[in-house]
C-alpha positions in Angstrom: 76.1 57.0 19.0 78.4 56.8 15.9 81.0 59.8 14.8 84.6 60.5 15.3 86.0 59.9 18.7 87.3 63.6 20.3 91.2 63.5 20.6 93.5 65.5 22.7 94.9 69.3 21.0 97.3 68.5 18.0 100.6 67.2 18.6 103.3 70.2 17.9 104.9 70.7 14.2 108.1 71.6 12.9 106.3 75.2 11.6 105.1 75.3 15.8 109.3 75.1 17.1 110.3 77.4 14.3 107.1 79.8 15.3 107.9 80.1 18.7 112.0 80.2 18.2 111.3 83.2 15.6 109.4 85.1 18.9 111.7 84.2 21.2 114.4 85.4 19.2 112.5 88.5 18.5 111.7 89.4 22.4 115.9 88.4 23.2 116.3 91.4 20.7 114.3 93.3 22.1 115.1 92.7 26.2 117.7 89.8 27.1 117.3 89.9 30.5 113.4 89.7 29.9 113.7 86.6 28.1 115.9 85.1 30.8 113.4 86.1 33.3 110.1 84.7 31.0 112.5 81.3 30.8 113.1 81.0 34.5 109.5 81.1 35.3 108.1 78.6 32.7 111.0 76.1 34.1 109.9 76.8 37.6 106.2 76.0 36.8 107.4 73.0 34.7 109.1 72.4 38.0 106.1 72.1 40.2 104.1 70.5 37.5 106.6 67.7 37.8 106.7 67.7 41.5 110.6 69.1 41.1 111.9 66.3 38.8 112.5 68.6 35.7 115.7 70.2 37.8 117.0 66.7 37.8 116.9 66.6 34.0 118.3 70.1 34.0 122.4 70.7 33.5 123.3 72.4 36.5 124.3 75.9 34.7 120.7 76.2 34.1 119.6 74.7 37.1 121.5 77.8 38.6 120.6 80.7 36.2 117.2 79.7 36.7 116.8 79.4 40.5 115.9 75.7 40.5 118.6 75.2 42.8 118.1 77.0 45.7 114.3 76.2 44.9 115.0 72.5 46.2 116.9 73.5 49.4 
């Protein structure tokens, strides 16, 4: 069998950051304390993906903000 080997998904671009910055900024205008809320949860589930070793990477104000603190006690 001969042909191109299949890869992972594309690796993120500089138009990609600047694409999801522009929404995010749109949805803060729209509802701060959403966009706090949306934020908290993808860190938590970041969290349990990495078996709680994203908080450690994490400076503490957002650590707090988030909930990942009280999540480890």
């Amino acid at each position: 069998m001969t042909g191109v080997a299949p890869t992972g998904p594309p690796a993120p671009t500089d138009d990609d950051a600047a694409e999801l910055a522009a929404q995010l900024r749109a949805l803060a205008g729209a509802d701060p304390a959403e966009v706090r809320q949306v934020v908290a949860e993808v860190l938590g589930a970041l969290d349990r993906a990495a078996g709680g070793a994203l908080r450690d990477q994490l400076p503490a104000a957002i650590r707090a903000d988030s909930g990942l603190d009280s999540a480890r006690h």
